[in-house]
N, C-alpha and C positions, 0 to 999 in steps of 0.2 A: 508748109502743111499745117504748122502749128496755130497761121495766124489765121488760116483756112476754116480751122474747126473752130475757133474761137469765134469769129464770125457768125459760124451758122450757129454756135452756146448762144451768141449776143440778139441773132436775131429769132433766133427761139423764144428765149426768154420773151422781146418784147411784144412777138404773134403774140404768145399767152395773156402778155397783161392787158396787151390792147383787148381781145376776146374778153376777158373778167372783166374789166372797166366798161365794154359796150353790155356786157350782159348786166351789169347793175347801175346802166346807164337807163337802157331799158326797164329793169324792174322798178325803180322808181317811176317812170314815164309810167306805165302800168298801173303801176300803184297809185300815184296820183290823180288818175284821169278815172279811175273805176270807185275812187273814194267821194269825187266832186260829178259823175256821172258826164263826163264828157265826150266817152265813144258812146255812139251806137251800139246794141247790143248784137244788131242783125251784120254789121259789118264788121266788128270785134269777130263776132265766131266764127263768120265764117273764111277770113283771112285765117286765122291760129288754126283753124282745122285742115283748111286747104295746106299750111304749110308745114304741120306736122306729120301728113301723108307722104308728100315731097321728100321731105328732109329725109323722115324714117328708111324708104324707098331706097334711097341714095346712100347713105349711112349702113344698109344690110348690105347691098352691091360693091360696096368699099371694103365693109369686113369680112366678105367672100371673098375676096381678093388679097385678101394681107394688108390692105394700104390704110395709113393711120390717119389721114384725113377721114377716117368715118367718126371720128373722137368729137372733135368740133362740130361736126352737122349733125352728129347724135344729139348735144347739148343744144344746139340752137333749135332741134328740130322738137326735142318731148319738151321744151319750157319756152318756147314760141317767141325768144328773143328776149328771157326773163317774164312772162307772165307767170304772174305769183298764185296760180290756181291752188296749190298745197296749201299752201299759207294762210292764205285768205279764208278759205274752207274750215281751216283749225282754227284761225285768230276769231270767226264767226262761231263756231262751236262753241267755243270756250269763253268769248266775253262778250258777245253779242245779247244786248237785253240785261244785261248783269246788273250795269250802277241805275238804272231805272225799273227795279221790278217794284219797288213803291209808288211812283207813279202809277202802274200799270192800269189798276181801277177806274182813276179818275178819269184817265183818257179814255177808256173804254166808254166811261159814261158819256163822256165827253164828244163821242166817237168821230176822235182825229187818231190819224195816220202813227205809230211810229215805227221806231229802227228795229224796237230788238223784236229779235226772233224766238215762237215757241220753242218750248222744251222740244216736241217733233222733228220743228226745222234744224235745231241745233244737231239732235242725231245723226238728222239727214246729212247736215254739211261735215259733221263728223266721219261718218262713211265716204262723205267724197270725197273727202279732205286724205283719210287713211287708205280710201281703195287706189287715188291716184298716186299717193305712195308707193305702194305695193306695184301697181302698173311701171312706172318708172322705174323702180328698182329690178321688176321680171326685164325690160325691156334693156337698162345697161348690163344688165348682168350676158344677156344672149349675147348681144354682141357683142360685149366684150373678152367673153370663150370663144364666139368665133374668130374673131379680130387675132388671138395669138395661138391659135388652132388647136385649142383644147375640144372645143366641140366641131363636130362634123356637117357640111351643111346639107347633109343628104336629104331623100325625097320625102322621107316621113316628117323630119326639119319641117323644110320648105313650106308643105302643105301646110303646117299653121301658121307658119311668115305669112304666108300670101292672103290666109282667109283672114288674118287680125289687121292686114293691111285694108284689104276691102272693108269691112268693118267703117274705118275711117273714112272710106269715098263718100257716104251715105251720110254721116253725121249733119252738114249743112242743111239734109232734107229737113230736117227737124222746123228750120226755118221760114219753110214754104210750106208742107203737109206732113205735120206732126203727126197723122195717122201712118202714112205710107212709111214715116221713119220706124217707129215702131214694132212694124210688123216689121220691115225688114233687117233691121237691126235682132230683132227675137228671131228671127229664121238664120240670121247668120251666126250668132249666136248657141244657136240650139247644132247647129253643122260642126261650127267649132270645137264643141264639147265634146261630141260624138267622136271627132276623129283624135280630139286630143287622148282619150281615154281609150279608143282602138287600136290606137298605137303608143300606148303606154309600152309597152314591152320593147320596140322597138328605140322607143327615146330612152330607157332606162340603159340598154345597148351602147348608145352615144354617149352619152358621158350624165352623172349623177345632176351636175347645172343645170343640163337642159331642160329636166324631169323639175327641179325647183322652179326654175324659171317659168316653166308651164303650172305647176301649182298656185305660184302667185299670182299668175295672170286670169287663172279661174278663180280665185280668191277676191282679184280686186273686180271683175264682173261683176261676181254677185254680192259683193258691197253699192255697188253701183246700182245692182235693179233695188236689192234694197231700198236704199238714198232714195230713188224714184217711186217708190212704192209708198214712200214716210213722206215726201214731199205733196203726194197726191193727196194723202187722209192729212196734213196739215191743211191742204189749198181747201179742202171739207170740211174741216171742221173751223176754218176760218173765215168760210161761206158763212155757214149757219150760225157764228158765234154775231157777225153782222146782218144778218136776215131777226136777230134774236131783240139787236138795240137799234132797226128799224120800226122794229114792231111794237116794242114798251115807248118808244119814240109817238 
């Protein structure tokens, strides 16, 4: 018996380390390939979004059931096999444009291309960078009170599992008609809110988690329309800042 358990300790352990080493096998692979621009951006998104529908999907069906395989498909499933989207969002926030703001004139005059990003952009990617934060953390935190059955997965639950999952079906529109994404995405959106805050009383019922979990996840929303709102009046104002040194041109 003893050599029994020792076994499954041995082979524990190395499920785990192989998962960490594939997970920062992949974040490198990620990391390097989006630094030197070698995915596609249409085929990057929409693999990582098809597959964190999937995974999430599979991962809540797990933790409704008690079974802790939802642990590892939760982690592969919100950071898409290590894609460093937090990271990258912050490290762009934060140093993006920084050791060239002396430059920045010249090249303007000059008008070539560069890397760093406006103050605007930087914002913006700050809000992404901190709303998918927030996202990811509302997200382990649900299943993980489900998972050891601190929260309940009743109907008022559910209803916003299911509509934050649909939510996700949609994202790849983006790719094909960034209108129809839009609208639809702000309609599901606008659903979700309504029911998250109708049945505030009832999730407050289930356990205090769940009520956090759902304030984070309205939190990192609308960090996100934000981001998208500050990305827009950057892509505007850096029309017209190039409509500006065509013209004195």
């Amino acid at each position: 018996m003893k050599t029994g358990m020792c076994f499954l300790e041995s082979s524990s352990v190395s499920l785990l380390s192989l998962l960490v080493l594939v997970q920062r096998s992949w974040f490198m692979f990620w990391f390097c390939c989006d630094r030197v621009g070698l995915l596609p951006t249409i085929v990057c998104g929409f693999y990582h979004k098809f597959v964190f529908s999937l995974m999430l999907t599979t991962s809540c069906g797990l933790a409704w059931h008690k079974n802790f395989l939802a642990l590892p498909i939760l982690v592969v499933g919100l950071w898409k096999f290590g894609f460093p989207e937090t990271l990258l969002y912050q490290y762009s926030a934060l140093y993006s444009g920084a050791n060239d703001n002396k430059d920045n004139d010249s090249k303007r005059t000059n008008n070539k291309k560069t890397n760093s990003r406006s103050i605007i952009g930087r914002m913006s990617d700050f809000l992404n960078g901190t709303g998918t934060a927030s996202h990811h953390t509302a997200v382990c935190l649900s299943i993980s009170m489900a998972l050891v059955g601190v929260a309940r997965a009743d109907r008022h639950t559910l209803n916003l599992v299911f509509l934050l999952i649909v939510q996700h079906w949609f994202v790849v529109m983006k790719y094909v008609n960034k209108t129809f994404y839009v609208v639809v995405e702000l309609a599901l959106e606008a659903l979700f809110e309504w029911v998250f805050f109708s049945e505030f009383q009832y999730l407050v019922s289930n356990h205090w988690t769940v009520v956090l979990a759902g304030v984070l996840m309205v939190s990192a929303h609308w960090e996100y329309l934000l981001a998208a709102s500050l990305d827009m009046v950057d892509s505007v104002v850096n029309k017209s800042e190039i409509d500006d040194n065509v013209e004195t041109q």
